[in-house]
VEXDREN-2710 file (C-alpha; in Angstrom, 1 decimal):
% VEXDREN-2710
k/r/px/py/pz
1/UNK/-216.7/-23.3/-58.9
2/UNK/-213.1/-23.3/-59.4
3/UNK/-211.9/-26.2/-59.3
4/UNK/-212.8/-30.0/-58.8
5/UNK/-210.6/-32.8/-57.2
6/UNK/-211.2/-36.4/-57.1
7/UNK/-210.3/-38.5/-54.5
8/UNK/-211.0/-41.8/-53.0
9/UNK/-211.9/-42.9/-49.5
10/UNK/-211.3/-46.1/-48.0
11/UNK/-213.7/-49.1/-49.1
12/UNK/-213.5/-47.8/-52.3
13/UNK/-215.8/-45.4/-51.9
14/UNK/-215.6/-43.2/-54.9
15/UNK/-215.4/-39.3/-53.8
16/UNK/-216.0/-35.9/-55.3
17/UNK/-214.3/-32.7/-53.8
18/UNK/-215.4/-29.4/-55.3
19/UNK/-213.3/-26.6/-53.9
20/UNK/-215.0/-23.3/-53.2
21/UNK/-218.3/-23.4/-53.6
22/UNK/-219.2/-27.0/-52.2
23/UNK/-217.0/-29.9/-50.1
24/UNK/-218.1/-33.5/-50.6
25/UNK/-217.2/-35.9/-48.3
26/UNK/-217.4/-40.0/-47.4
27/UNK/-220.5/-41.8/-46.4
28/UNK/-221.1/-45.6/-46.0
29/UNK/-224.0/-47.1/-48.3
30/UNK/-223.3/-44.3/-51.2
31/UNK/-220.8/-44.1/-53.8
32/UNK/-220.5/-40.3/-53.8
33/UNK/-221.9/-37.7/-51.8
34/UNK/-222.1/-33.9/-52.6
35/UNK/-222.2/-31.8/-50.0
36/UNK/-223.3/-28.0/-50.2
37/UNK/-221.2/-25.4/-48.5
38/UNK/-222.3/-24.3/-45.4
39/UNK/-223.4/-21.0/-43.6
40/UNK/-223.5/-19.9/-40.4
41/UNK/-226.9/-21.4/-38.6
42/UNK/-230.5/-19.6/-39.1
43/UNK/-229.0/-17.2/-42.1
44/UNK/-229.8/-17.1/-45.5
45/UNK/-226.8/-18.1/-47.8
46/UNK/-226.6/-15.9/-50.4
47/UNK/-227.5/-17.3/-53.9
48/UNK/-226.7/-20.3/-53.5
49/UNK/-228.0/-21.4/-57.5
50/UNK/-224.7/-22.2/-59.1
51/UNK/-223.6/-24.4/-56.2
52/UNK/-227.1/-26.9/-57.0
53/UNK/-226.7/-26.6/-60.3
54/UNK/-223.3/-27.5/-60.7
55/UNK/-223.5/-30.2/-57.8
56/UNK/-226.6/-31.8/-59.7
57/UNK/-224.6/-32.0/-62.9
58/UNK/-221.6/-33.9/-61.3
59/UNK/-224.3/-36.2/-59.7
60/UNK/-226.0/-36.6/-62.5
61/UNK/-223.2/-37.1/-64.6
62/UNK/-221.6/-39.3/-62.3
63/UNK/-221.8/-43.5/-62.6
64/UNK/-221.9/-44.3/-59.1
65/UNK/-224.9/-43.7/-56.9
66/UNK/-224.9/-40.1/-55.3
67/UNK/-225.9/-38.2/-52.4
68/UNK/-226.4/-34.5/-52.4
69/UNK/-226.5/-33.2/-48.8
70/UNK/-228.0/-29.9/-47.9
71/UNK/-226.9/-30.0/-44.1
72/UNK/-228.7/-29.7/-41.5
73/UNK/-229.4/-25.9/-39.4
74/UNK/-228.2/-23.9/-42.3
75/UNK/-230.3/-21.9/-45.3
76/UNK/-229.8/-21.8/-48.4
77/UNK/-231.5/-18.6/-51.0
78/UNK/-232.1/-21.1/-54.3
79/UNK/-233.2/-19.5/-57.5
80/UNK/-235.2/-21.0/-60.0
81/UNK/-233.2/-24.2/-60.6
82/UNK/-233.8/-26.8/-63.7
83/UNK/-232.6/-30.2/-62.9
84/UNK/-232.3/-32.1/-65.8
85/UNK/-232.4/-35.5/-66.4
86/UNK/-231.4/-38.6/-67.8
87/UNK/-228.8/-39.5/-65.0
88/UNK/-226.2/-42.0/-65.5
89/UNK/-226.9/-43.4/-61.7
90/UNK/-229.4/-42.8/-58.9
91/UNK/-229.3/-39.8/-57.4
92/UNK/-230.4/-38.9/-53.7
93/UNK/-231.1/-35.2/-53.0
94/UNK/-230.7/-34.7/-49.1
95/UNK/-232.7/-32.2/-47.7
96/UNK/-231.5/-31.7/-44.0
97/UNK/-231.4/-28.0/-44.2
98/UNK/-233.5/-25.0/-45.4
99/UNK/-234.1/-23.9/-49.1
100/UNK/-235.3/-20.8/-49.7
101/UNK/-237.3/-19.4/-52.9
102/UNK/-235.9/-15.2/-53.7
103/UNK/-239.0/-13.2/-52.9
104/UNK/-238.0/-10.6/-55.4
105/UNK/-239.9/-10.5/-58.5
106/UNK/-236.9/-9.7/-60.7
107/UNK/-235.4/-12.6/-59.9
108/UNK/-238.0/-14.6/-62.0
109/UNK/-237.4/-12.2/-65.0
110/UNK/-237.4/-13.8/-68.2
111/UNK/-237.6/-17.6/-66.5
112/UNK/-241.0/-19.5/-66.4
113/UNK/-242.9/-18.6/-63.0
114/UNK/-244.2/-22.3/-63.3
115/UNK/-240.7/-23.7/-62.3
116/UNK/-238.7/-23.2/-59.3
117/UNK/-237.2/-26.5/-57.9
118/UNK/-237.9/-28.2/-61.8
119/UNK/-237.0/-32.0/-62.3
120/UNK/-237.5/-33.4/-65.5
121/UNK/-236.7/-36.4/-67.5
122/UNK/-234.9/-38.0/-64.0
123/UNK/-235.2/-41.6/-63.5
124/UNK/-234.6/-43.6/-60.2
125/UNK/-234.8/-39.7/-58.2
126/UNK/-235.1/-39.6/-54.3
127/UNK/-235.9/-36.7/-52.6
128/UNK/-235.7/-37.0/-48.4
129/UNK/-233.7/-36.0/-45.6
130/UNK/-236.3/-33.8/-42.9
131/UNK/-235.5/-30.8/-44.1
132/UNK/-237.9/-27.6/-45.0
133/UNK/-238.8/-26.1/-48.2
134/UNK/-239.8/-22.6/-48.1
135/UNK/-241.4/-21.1/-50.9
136/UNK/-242.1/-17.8/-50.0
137/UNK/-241.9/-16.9/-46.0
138/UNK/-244.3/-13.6/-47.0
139/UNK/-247.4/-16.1/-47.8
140/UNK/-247.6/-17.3/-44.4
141/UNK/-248.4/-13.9/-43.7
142/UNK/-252.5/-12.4/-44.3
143/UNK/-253.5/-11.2/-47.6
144/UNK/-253.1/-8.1/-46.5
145/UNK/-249.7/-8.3/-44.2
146/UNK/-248.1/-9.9/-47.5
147/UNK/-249.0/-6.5/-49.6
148/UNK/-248.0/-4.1/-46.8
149/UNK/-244.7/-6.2/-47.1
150/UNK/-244.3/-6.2/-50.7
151/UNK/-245.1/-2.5/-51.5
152/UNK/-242.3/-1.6/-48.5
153/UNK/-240.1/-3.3/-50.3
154/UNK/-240.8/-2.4/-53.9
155/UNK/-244.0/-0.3/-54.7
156/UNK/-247.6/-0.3/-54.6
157/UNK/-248.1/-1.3/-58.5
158/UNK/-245.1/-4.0/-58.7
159/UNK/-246.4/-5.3/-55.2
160/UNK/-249.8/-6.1/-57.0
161/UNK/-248.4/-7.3/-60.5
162/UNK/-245.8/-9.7/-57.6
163/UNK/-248.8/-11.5/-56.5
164/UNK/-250.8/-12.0/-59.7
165/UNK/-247.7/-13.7/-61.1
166/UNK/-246.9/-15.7/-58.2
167/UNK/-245.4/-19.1/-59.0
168/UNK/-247.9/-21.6/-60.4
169/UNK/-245.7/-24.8/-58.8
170/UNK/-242.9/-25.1/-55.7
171/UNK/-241.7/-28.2/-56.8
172/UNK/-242.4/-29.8/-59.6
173/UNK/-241.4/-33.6/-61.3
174/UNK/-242.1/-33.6/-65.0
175/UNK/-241.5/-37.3/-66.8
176/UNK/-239.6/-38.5/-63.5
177/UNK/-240.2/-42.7/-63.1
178/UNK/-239.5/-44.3/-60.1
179/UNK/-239.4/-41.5/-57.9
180/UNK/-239.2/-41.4/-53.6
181/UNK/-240.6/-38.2/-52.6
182/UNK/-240.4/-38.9/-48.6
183/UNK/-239.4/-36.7/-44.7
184/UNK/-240.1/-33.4/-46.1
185/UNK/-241.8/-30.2/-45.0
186/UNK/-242.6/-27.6/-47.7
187/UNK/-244.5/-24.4/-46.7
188/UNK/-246.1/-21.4/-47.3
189/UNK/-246.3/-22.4/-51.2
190/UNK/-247.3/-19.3/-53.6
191/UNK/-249.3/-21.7/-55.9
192/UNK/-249.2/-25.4/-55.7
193/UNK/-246.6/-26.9/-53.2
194/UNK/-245.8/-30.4/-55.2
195/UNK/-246.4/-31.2/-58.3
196/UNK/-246.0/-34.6/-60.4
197/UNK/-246.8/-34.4/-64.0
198/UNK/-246.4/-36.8/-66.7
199/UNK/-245.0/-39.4/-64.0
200/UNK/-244.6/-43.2/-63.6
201/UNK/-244.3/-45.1/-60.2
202/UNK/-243.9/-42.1/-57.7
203/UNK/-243.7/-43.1/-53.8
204/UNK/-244.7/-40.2/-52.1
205/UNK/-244.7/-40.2/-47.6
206/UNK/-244.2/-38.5/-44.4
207/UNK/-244.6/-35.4/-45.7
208/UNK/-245.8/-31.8/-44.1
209/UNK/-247.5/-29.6/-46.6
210/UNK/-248.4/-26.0/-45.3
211/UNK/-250.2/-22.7/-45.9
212/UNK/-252.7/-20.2/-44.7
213/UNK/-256.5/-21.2/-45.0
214/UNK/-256.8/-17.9/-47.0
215/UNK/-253.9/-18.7/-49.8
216/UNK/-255.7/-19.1/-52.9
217/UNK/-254.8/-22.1/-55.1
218/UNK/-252.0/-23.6/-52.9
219/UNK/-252.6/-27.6/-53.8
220/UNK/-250.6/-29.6/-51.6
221/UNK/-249.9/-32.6/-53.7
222/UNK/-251.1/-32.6/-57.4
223/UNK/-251.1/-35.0/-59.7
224/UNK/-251.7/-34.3/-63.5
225/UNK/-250.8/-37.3/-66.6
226/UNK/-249.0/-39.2/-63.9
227/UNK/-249.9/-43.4/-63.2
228/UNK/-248.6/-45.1/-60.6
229/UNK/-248.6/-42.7/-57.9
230/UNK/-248.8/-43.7/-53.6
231/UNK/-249.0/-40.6/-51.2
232/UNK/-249.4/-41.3/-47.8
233/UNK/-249.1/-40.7/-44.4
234/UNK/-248.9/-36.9/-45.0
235/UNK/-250.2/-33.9/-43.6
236/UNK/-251.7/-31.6/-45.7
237/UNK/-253.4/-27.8/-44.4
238/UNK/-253.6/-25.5/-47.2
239/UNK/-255.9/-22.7/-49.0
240/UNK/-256.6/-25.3/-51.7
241/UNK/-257.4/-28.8/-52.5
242/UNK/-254.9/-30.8/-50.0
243/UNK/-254.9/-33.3/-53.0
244/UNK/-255.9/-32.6/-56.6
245/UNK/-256.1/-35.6/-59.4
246/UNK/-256.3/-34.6/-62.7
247/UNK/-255.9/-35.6/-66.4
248/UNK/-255.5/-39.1/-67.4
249/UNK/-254.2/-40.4/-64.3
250/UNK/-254.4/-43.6/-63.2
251/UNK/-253.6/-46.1/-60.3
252/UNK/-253.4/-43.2/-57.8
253/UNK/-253.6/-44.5/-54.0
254/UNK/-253.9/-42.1/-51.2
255/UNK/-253.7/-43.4/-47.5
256/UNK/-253.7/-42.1/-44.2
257/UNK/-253.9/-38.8/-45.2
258/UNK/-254.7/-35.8/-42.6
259/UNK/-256.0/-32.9/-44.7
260/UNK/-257.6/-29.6/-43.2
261/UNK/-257.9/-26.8/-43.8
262/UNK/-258.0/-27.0/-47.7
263/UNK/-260.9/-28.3/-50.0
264/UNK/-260.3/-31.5/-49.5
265/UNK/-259.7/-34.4/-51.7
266/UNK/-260.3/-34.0/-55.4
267/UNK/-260.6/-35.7/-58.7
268/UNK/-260.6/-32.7/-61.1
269/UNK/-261.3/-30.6/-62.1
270/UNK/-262.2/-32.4/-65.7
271/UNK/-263.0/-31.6/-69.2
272/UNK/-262.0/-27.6/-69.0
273/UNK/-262.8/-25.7/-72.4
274/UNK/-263.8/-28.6/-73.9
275/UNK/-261.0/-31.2/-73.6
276/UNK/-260.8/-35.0/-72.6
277/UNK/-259.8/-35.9/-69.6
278/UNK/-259.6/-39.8/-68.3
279/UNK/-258.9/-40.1/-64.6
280/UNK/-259.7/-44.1/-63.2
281/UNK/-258.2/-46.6/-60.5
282/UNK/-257.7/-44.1/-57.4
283/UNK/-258.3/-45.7/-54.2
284/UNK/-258.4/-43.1/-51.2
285/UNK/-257.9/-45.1/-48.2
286/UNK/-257.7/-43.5/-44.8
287/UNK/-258.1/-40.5/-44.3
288/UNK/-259.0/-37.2/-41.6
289/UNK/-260.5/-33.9/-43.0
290/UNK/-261.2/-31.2/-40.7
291/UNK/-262.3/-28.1/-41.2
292/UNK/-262.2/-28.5/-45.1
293/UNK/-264.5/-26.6/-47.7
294/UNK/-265.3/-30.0/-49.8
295/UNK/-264.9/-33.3/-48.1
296/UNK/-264.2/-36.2/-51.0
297/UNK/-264.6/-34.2/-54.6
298/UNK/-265.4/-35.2/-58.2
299/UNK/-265.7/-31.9/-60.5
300/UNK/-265.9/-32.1/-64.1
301/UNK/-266.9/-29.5/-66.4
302/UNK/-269.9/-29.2/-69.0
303/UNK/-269.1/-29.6/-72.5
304/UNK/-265.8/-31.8/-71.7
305/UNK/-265.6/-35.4/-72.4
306/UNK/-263.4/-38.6/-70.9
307/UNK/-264.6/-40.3/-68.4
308/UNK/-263.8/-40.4/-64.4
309/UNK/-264.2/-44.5/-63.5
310/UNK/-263.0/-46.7/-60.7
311/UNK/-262.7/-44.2/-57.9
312/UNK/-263.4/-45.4/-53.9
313/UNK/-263.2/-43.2/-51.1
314/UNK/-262.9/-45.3/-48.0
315/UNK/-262.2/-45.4/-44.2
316/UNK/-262.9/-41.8/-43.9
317/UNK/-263.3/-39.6/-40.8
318/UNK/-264.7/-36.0/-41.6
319/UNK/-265.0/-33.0/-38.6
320/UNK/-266.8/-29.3/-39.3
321/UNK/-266.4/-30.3/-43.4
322/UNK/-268.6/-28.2/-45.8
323/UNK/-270.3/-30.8/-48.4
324/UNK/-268.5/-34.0/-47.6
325/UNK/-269.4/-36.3/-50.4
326/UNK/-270.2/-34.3/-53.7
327/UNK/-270.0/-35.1/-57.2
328/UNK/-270.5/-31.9/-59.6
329/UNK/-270.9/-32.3/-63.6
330/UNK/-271.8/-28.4/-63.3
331/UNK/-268.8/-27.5/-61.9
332/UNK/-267.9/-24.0/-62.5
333/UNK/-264.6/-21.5/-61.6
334/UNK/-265.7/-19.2/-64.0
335/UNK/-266.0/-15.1/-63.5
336/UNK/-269.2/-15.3/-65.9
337/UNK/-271.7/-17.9/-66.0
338/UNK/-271.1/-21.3/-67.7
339/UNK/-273.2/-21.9/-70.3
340/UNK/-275.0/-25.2/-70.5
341/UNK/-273.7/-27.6/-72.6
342/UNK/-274.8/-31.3/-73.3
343/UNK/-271.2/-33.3/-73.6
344/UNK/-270.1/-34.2/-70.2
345/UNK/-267.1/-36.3/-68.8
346/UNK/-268.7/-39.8/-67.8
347/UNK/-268.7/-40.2/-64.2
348/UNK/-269.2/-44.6/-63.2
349/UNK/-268.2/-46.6/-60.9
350/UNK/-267.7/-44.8/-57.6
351/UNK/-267.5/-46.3/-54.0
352/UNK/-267.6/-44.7/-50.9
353/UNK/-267.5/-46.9/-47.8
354/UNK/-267.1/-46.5/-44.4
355/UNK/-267.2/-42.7/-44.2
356/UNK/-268.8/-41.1/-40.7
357/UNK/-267.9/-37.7/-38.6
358/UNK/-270.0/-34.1/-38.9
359/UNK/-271.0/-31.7/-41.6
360/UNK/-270.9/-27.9/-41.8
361/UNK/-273.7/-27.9/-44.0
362/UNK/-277.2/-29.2/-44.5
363/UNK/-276.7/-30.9/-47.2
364/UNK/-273.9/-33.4/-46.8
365/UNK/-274.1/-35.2/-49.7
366/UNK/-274.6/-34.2/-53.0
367/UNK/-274.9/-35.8/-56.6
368/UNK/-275.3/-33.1/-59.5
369/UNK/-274.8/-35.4/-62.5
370/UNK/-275.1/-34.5/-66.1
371/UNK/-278.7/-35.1/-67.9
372/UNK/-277.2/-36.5/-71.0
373/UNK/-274.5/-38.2/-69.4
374/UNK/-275.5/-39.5/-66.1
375/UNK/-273.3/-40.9/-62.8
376/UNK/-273.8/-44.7/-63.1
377/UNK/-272.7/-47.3/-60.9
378/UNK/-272.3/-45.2/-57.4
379/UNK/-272.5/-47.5/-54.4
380/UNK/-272.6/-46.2/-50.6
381/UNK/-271.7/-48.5/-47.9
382/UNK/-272.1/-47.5/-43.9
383/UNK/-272.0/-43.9/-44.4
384/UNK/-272.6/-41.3/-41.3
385/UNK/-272.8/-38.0/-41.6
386/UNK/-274.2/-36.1/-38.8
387/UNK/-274.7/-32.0/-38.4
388/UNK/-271.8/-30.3/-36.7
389/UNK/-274.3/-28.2/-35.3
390/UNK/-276.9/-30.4/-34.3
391/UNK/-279.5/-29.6/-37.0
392/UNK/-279.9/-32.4/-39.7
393/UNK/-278.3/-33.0/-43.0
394/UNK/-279.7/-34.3/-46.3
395/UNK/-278.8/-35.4/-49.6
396/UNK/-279.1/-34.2/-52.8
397/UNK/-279.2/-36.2/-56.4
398/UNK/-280.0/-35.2/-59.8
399/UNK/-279.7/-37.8/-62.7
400/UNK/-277.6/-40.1/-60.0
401/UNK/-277.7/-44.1/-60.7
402/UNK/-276.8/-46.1/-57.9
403/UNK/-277.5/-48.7/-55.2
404/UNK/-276.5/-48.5/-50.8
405/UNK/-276.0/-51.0/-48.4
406/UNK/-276.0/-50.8/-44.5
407/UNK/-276.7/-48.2/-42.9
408/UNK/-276.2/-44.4/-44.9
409/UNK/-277.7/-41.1/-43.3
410/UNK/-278.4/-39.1/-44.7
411/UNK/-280.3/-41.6/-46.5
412/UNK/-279.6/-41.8/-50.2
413/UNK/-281.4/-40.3/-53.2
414/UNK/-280.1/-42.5/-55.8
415/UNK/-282.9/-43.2/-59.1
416/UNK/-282.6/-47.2/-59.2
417/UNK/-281.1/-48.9/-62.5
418/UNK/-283.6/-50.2/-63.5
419/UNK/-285.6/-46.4/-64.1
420/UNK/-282.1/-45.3/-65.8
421/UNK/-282.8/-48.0/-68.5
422/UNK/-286.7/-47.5/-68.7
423/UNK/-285.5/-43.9/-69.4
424/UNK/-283.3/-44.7/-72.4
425/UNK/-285.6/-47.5/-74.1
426/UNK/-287.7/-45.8/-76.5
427/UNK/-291.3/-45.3/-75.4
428/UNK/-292.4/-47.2/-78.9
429/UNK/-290.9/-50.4/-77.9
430/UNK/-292.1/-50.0/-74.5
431/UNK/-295.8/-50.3/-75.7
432/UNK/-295.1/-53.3/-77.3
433/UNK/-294.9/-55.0/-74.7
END
């Protein structure tokens, strides 16, 4: 950019023109608004880095409330872009158009493959506006369409070493508080799609998350460190969980969320090489999963500690999903074996009410709890899980402590409470009495 020019529009409505590479114009209800030169319709811009940049410092730096605009019917090729935080005012970042990540590999040289679109440190943030964010159009593609694309455009080794560094995170908010996330579509992610770590009081809805069934690791939403959080009304269909909760989070509420394919909703994974993980207060609350690989998910790991507490899953609807309810102290993503270890994360006080539809396998639910650290305080309430095939389903529980109500099929395996504390009392002071 050139050159900048300040002007005011009538009603006092402050104004920022930058010549060149972006015009802003006048908009009732904001002080400023920044709007991003456009191209001509379904083209990609060329780089269009600088111009973000540049507009996002302005905003930021700017005392009035701003709007950034990314119109409508035009595309826009955005590097990796750091947008940096505090702000002297809100900031809106309008998303009517189409942002698009650079699908060659070099353009990630030297830069963290974790960050593309990067906020950090931005309070009062709102992203919006109905627009499309397109991580990498090649994704959408088959495994093996996306490496017959890559090696015509570069070569057979570089194509490979392209998708084992793919990026890790589309979008991600890092220390953000009281962020709007809302009326977005972002698609064919290489990695994760959204991601909110370290966050406070995040309003997340109305958005479309999408990839292939067969993309491995693309997490629609995840959330990692972050309290406070609200996603719903969303669509998620990915090759990975549609909604992943991890690391001491808390007050996390998911509703009306339609997920499938993916695997499903999930707490975890926890407790990874040995650390501490605390995730508790996460209501799930209306939700449809079709076609999913897990249903509702709790995996921790062996030898981690923390605990996983105050968790309800409820108002539920499953179709064709493969182990609908499971909780997993054994969990595993390991190339070699896991080797057994006593320290677990705890796993207490979980809910799940009012969940029905069909499984894709026998056994629907499933309860593989830690022997030295066992699941206490479960609680099932008018569960239904029927065979998607017409065979039956069952349940499975090892060291699982917990009581049902109404009607659950398949029926539950649960030890009672009473045999977990006959289990811990020492058989000495059992004899004398």
């Amino acid at each position: 950019m050139k050159n900048l020019e300040f002007t005011f529009c009538p009603k006092g409505t402050t104004t920022i023109r930058v010549l060149i590479c972006a015009c802003f114009v006048c908009v009732h209800g904001f002080d400023s608004l920044l709007q991003l030169p456009q191209s001509e319709p379904a083209r990609i811009r060329p780089s269009s880095k600088r111009a973000f940049k540049e507009a996002w410092e302005m905003a930021c730096s700017y005392r009035a409330r701003t709007r950034i605009v990314i119109p409508a019917g035009y595309n826009f090729l955005v590097h990796p872009v750091d947008f940096g935080g505090p702000c002297k005012s809100k900031v809106t970042l309008d998303i009517s158009g189409t942002i698009v990540a650079p699908e060659d590999p070099a353009a990630w040289k030297g830069l963290n493959r974790r960050k593309w679109l990067y906020f950090h440190g931005v309070k009062h943030l709102t992203l919006e506006g109905g627009g499309t964010v397109n991580v990498a159009s090649f994704v959408c593609n088959s495994h093996a369409e996306m490496l017959q694309r890559l090696v015509l455009l570069y070569s057979l080794n570089n194509a490979v070493s392209y998708i084992n560094i793919l990026l890790s995170a589309a979008i991600t908010f890092h220390k953000c508080k009281d962020l709007k996330v809302k009326n977005l579509k972002v698609v064919c992610g290489q990695k994760m799609h959204i991601a909110f770590t370290s966050c406070l009081r995040v309003m997340t809805l109305h958005l479309i998350v999408t990839s292939p069934a067969s993309s491995p690791n693309t997490d629609g939403v995840h959330i990692s460190a972050s309290h406070g959080v609200t996603i719903k009304d969303s669509v998620v269909r990915t090759g990975d969980d549609c909604i992943s909760i991890v690391s001491n989070s808390s007050r996390i509420k998911i509703r009306n969320i339609v997920c499938g394919p993916g695997h499903g909703i999930s707490i975890g994974s926890l407790g990874k090489s040995n650390s501490s993980s605390m995730v508790r207060d996460v209501m799930v609350d209306g939700a449809f999963l079709s076609n999913t690989d897990n249903g509702v998910r709790i995996k921790t790991w062996q030898g981690g500690s923390g605990n996983a507490t105050n968790i309800t899953f409820q108002n539920i609807f499953m179709e064709n999903v493969s182990n609908p309810i499971i909780i997993d102290q054994y969990y595993c993503d390991a190339r070699m074996p896991c080797a057994n270890q006593t320290s677990a994360v705890k796993v207490e006080n979980i809910f799940f009410r009012r969940i029905k539809g069909t499984s894709a396998t026998e056994e629907a639910i499933k309860f593989a709890c830690s022997d030295d650290f066992p699941c206490k305080g479960l609680y099932m309430e008018d569960v239904h899980l029927l065979s998607h095939t017409g065979g039956t389903t069952r349940s499975f529980c090892w060291q699982a402590y917990g009581s049902s109500q109404g009607l659950v099929h398949p029926s539950p395996c649960f030890s009672s409470s009473e045999g977990f504390i006959k289990e811990k009392i020492p058989s000495h002071f059992l004899q004398s009495f």
